[in-house]
C-alpha positions as CSV (number, residue, x, y, z in Angstrom):
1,X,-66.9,116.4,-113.9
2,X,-66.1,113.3,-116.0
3,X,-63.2,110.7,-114.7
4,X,-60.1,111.3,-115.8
5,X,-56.9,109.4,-115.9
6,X,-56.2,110.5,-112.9
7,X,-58.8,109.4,-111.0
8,X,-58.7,106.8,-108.2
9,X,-62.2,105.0,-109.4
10,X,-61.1,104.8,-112.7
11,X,-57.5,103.4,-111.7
12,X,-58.6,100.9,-109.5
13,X,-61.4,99.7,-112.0
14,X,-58.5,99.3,-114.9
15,X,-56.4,97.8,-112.1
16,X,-59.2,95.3,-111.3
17,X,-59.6,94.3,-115.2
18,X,-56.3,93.9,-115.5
19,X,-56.0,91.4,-112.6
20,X,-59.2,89.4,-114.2
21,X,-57.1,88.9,-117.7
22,X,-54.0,88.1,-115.7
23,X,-56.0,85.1,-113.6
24,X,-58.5,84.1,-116.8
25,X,-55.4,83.9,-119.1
26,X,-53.3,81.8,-116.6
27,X,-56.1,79.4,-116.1
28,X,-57.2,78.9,-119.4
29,X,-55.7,75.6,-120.8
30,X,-55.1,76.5,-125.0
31,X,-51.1,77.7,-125.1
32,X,-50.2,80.3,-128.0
33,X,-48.3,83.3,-128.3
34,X,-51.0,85.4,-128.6
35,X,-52.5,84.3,-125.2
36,X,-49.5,84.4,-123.9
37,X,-48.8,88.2,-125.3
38,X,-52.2,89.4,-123.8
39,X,-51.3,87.5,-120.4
40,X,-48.3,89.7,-120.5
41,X,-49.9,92.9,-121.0
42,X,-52.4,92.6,-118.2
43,X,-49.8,91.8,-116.0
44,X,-47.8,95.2,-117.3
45,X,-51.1,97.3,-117.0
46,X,-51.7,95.8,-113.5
47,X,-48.3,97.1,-112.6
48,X,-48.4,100.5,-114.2
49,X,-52.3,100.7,-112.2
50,X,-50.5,99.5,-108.8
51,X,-47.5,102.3,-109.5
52,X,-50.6,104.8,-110.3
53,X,-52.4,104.3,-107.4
54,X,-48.8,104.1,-105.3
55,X,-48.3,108.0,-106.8
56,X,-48.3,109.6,-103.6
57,X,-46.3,106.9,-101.4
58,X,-43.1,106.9,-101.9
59,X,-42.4,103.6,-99.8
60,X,-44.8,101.5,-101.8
61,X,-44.4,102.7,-105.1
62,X,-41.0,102.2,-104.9
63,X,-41.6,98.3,-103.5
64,X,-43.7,98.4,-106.9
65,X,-40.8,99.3,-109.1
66,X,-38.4,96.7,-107.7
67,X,-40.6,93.6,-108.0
68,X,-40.3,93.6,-111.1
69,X,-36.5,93.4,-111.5
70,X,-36.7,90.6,-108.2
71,X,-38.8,88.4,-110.4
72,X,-36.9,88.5,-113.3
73,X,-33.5,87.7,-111.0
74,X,-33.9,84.3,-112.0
75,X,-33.3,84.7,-115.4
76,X,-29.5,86.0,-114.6
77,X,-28.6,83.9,-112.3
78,X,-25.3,81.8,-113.5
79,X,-25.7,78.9,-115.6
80,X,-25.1,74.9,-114.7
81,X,-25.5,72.0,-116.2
82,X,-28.8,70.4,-115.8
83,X,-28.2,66.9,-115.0
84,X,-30.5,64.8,-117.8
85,X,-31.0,62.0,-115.7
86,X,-32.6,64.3,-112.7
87,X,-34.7,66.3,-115.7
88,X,-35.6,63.2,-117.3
89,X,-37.2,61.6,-114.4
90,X,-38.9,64.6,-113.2
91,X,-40.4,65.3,-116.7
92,X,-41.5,61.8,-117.4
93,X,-43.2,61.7,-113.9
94,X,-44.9,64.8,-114.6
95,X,-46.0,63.4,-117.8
96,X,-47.6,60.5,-115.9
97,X,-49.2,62.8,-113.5
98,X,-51.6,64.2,-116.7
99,X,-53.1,60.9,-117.1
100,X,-56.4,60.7,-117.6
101,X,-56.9,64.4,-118.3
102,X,-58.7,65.5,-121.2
103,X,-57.8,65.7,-124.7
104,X,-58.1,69.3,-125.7
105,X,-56.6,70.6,-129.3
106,X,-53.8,73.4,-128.1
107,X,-54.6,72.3,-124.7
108,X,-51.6,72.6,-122.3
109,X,-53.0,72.4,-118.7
110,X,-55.0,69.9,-116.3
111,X,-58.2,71.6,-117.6
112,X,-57.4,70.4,-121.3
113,X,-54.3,69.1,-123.0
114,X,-53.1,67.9,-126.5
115,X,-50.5,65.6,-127.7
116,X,-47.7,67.9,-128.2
117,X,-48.9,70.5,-125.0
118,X,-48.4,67.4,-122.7
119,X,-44.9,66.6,-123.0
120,X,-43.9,70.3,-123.6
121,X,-45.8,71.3,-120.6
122,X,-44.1,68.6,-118.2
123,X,-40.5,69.6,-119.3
124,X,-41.4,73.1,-118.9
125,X,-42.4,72.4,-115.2
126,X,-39.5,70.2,-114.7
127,X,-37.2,72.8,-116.0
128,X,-38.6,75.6,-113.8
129,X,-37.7,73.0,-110.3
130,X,-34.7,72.5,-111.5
131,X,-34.2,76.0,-111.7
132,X,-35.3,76.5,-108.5
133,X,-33.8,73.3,-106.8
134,X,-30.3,74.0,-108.0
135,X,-31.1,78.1,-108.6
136,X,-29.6,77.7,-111.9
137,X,-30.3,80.7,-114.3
138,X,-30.1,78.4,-117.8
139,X,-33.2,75.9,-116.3
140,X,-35.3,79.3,-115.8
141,X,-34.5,80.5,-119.4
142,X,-35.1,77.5,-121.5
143,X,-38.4,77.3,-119.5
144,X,-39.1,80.9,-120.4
145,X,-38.1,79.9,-123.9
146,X,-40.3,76.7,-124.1
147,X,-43.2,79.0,-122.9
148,X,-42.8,81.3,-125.1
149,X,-41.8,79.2,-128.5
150,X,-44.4,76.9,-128.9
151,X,-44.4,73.9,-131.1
152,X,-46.6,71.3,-132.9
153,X,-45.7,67.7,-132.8
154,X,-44.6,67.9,-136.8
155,X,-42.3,71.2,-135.4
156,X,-40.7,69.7,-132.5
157,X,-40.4,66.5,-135.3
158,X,-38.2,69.1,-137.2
159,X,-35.9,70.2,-134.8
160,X,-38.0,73.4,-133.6
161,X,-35.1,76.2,-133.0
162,X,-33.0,73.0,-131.1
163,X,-35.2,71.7,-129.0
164,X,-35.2,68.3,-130.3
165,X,-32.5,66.2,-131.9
166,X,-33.4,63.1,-134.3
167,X,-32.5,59.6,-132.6
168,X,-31.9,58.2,-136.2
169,X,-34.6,55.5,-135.0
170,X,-37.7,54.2,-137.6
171,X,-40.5,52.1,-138.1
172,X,-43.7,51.8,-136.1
173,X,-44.0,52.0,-132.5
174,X,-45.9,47.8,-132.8
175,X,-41.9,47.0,-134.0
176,X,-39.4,49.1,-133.9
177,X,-36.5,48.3,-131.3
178,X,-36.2,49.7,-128.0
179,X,-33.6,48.6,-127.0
180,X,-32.0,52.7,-127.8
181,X,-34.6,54.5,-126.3
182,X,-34.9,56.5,-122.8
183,X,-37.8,57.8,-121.0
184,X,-39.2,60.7,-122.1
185,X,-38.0,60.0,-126.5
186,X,-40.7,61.3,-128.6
187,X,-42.3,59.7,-131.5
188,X,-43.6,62.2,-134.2
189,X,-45.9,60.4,-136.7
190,X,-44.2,60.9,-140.2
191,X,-47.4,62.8,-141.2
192,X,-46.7,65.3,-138.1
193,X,-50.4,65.0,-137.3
194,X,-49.3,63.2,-133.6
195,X,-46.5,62.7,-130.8
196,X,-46.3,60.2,-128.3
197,X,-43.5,60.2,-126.0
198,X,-41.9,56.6,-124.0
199,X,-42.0,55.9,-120.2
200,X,-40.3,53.1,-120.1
201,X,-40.9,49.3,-120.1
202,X,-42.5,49.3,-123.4
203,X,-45.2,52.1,-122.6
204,X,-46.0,54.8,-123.8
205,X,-48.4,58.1,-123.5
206,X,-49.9,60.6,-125.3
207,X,-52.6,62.7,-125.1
208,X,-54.9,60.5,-127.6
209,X,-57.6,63.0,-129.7
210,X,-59.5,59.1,-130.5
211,X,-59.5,58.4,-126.8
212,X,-60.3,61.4,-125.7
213,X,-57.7,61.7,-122.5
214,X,-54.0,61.1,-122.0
215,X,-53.6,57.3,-122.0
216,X,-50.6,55.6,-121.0
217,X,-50.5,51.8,-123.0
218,X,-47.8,48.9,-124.0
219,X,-46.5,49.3,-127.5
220,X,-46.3,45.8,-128.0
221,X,-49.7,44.5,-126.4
222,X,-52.5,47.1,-127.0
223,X,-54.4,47.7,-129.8
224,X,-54.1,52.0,-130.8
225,X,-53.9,53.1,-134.2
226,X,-50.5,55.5,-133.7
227,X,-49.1,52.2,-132.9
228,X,-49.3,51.0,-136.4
229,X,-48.2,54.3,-138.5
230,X,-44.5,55.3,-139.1
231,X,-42.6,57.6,-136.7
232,X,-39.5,59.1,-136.0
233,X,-37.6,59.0,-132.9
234,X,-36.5,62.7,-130.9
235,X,-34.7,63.1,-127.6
236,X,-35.3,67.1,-126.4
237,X,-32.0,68.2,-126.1
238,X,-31.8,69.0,-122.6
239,X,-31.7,65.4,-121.9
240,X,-28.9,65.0,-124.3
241,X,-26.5,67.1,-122.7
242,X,-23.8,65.7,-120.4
């Protein structure tokens, strides 16, 4: 007789490709929404497999049912203020943390990572502990919306849905003033072709396609080609808020 839906082999073999999209998608560095759709759906046919197989205990299946709803309780938890100095920190440490990893295009992970994925990447993460650390439900949802939404370096230098506010600031990153600046700023070539975000003390990093890695260098001192085109100035808007 030929397997059926029903059957145990055949739920247990969907079950197990389902779990090998769920880990090959989450490891994989390139960020889209269409990876990140297809991550999602092998995580829901997992489940609907694990609630198959479950058919016939009642205790498990209904441990299955409510996991879902105790993983998405972070998302309704209240809201607080995120403290921008705490996030800022965090975020630019988690930025330094990705140096010297390689420069991949749509790269967002240690395996890979491009000059917009790297500081999009390290304020999701910081978002998330904050979330945790403080267990506020606003840090879990702009992290969910920064992985969902994702942005190139000429999008987030337009304001993508918010995200990022214009400083007013100009010129090239060789002269323009610091003096205005905070860890973390981003500077989005005027071409939108590249984004290199400050760390402080005249530094700055990026994940450099010429270089081939994330490089942190001084502004002032060393010789790199974004140094010398025009960019614009953003602060993300979480660490504008007070």
């Amino acid at each position: 007789m030929p397997p059926t839906l029903n059957s145990r082999p055949l739920q247990w073999m969907v079950l197990l490709c389902a779990l090998c999209g769920v880990v090959g998608f989450a490891l994989q560095p390139v960020h889209s929404k269409w990876i990140n759709a297809a991550w999602l759906a092998c995580i829901a046919v997992a489940w609907a497999s694990v609630i198959a197989l479950l058919a016939t205990r009642k205790r498990g299946r209904t441990v299955a049912m409510i996991l879902p709803t105790a993983l998405c309780t972070p998302l309704v938890l209240p809201s607080q203020q995120v403290d921008p100095d705490e996030l800022r920190h965090d975020y630019v440490q988690r930025m330094i943390a990705f140096e010297g990893t390689t420069y991949l295009w749509g790269g967002e992970g240690p395996g890979g990572i491009d000059c917009s994925g790297l500081p999009r990447r390290a304020l999701r993460d910081a978002l998330f502990a904050s979330g945790v650390a403080n267990f506020n439900g606003q840090a879990f949802r702009a992290y969910v919306e920064q992985w969902w939404f994702d942005a190139s370096a000429k999008a987030m230098g337009e304001g993508h849905r918010g995200h990022t506010q214009p400083l007013g600031i100009t010129g090239t990153i060789r002269e323009m003033p610091y003096t205005d600046l905070q860890p973390g700023d981003l500077a989005v070539t005027k071409n939108g072709k590249h984004i290199l975000a400050y760390v402080g003390d005249g530094r700055w990093i990026q994940a450099d396609p010429g270089v081939g890695k994330v490089v942190t260098l001084d502004g002032r001192t060393d010789d790199n080609p974004w140094f010398r085109l025009p960019v614009g100035m953003h602060r993300w808007k979480w660490l504008s808020q007070r």
